[in-house]
C-alpha positions as CSV (number, residue, x, y, z in Angstrom):
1,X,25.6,-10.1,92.5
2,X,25.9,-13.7,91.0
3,X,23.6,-15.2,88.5
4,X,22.4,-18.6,91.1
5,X,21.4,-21.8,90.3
6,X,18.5,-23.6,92.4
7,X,19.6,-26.8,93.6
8,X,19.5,-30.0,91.0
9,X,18.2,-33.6,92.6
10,X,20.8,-35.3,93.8
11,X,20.6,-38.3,92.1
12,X,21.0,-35.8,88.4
13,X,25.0,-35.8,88.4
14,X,25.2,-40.0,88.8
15,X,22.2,-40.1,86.1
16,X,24.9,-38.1,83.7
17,X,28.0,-40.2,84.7
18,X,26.1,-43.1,84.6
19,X,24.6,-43.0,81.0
20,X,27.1,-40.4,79.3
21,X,30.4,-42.4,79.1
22,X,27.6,-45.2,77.6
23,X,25.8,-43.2,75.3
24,X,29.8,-42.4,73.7
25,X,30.9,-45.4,73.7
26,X,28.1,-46.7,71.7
27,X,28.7,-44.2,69.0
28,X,31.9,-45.3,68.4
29,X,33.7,-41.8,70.4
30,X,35.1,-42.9,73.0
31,X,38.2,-41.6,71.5
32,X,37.6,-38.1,72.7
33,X,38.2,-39.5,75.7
34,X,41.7,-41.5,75.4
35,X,44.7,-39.8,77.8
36,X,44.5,-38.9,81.2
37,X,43.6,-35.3,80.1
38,X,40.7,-36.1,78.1
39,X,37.4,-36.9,80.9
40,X,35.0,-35.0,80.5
41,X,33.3,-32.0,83.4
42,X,30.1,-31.5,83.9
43,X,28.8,-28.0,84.7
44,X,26.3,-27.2,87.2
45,X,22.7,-27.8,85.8
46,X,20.3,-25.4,84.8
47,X,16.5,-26.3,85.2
48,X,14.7,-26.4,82.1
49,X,11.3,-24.7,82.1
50,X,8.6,-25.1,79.2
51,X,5.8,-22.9,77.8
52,X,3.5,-23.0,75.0
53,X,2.7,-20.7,71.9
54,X,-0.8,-20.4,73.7
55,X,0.7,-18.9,76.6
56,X,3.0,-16.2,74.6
57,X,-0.8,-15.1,72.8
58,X,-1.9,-14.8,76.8
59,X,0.9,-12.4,77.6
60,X,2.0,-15.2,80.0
61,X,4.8,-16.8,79.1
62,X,7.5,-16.8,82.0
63,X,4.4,-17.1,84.5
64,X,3.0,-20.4,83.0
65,X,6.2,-21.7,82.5
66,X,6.2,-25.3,83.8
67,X,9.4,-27.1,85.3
68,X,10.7,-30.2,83.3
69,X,13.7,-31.2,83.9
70,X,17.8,-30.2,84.3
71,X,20.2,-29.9,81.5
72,X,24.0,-30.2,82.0
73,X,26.3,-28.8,80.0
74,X,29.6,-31.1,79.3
75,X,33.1,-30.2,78.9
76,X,35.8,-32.1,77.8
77,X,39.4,-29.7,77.9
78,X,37.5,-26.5,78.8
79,X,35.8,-26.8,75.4
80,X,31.7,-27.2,75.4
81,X,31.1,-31.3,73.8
82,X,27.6,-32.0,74.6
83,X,24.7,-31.3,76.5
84,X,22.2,-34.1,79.0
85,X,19.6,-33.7,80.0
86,X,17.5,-35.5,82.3
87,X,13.6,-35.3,83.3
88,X,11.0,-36.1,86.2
89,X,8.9,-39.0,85.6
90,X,5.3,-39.1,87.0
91,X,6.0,-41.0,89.6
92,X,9.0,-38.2,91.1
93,X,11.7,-40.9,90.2
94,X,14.7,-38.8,87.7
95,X,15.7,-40.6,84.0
96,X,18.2,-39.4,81.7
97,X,16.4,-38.6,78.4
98,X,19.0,-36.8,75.5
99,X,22.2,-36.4,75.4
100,X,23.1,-34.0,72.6
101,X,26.4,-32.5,70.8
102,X,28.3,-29.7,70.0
103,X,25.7,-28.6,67.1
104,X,23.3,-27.9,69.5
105,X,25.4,-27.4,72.8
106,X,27.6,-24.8,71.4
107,X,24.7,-22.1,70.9
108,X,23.5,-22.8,74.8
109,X,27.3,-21.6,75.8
110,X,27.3,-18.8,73.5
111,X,23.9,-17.7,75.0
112,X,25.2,-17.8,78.5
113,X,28.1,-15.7,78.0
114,X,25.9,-13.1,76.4
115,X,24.1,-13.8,80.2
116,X,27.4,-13.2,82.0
117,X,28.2,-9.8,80.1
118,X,24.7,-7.9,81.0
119,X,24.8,-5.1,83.7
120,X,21.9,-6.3,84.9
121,X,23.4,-9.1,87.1
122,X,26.2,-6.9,88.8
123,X,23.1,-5.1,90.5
124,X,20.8,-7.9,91.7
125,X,20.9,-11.9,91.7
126,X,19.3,-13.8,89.0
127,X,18.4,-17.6,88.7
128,X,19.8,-19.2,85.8
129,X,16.8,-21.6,83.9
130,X,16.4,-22.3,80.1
131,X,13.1,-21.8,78.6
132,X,11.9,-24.1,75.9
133,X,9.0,-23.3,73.6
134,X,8.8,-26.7,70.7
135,X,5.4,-24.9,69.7
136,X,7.4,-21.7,68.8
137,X,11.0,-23.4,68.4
138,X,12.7,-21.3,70.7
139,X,15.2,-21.7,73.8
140,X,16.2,-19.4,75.5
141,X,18.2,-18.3,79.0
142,X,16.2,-17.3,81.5
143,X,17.5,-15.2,84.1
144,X,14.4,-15.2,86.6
145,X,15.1,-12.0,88.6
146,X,13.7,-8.5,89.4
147,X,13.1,-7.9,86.0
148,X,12.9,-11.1,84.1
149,X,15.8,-11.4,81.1
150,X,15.7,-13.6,78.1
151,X,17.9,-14.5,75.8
152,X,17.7,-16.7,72.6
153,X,19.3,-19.5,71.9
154,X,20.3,-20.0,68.0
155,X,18.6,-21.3,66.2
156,X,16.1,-18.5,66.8
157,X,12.8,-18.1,65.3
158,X,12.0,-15.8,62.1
159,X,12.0,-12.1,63.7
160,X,14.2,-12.9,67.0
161,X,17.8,-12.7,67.2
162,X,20.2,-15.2,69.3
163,X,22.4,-13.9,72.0
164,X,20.8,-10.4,73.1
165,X,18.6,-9.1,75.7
166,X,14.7,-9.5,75.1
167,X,12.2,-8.4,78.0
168,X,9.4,-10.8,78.2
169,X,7.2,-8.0,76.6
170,X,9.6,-7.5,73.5
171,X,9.9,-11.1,73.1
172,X,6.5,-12.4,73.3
173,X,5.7,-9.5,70.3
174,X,8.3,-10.6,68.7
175,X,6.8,-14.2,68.5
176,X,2.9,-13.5,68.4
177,X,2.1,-13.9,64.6
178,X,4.1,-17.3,64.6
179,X,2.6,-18.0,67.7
180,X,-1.0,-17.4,66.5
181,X,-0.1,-19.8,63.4
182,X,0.9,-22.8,65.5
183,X,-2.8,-22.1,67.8
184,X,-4.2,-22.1,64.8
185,X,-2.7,-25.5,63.9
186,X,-0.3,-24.5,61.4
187,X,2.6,-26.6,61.4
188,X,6.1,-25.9,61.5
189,X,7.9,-25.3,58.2
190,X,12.1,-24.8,59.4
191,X,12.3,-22.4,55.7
192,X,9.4,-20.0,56.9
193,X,10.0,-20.3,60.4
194,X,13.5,-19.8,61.7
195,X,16.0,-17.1,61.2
């Protein structure tokens, strides 16, 4: 059984060819890109779902998740480069809105192989989303499936570990005092708060 992917809008893949080659050239590297072996590929989008600290102290995290846009993952020579992403606006039109590199693409591969190696998936299919937290500072892969699967993407909060398995259960206790500081209006301090 596959891990699947829910169909992206169609008009997310020309947002990302559109504004990607534009985005490089205005800071100056473009150069990655020189020889007929260098363009980059896009993978196919995951959706990116969000969820608040609130919700991991309701014990309902994955079910209040909200839907907020698609990230794409891009390659240039089979190596990860960057990530784009790209959002819904109010009025149902798509925008591009971040395209990011290797610093922070990089752990978003390495938590998808860790996806691709559990048992889990050879038994039952699984959607492939990524969960985003700011309130907690966590991302993870979601695998949305008979059992829900998470796994964190580094840089992880204190007390949770990138790249391995977490139940919903094990990860919302993992994350409830630092997610009863930030209802509680404490701000985030990178020192106390990540691993």
């Amino acid at each position: 059984m596959p891990i699947v992917l829910p169909d992206p809008p169609a008009e997310g893949a020309e947002l990302i060819q559109r504004h990607v080659p534009y985005l490089l050239a205005a800071r100056r590297i473009t150069d990655v890109f020189d020889g007929a072996d260098k363009h980059f590929q896009v993978a196919p989008p995951q959706p990116i779902y969000t969820t608040t600290a609130q919700d991991f102290l309701d014990h309902k995290a994955l079910e209040a998740a909200q839907p907020i846009g698609w990230q794409y993952v891009i390659f240039v020579d089979d190596s990860v480069f960057a990530s784009a992403e790209i959002s819904d606006k109010e009025d149902g039109e798509w925008m591009f809105t971040v395209l990011r590199f290797q610093a922070y693409t990089r752990p978003i591969a390495d938590a998808l192989h860790s996806a691709e190696e559990l048992p889990e998936i050879a038994t039952a299919d699984y959607e492939l989303r990524i969960l985003s937290s700011s309130s907690v500072s966590l991302r993870a892969v979601w695998l949305h499936g008979p059992t829900d699967v998470l796994i964190p993407i580094a840089q992880t909060p204190r007390g949770v570990d990138a790249n391995i398995k977490y139940s919903e259960e094990a990860l919302t206790d993992a994350l409830s005092k630092l997610a009863f500081q930030r209802t509680q209006g404490n701000r985030f301090d990178p020192a106390a708060d990540l691993a």
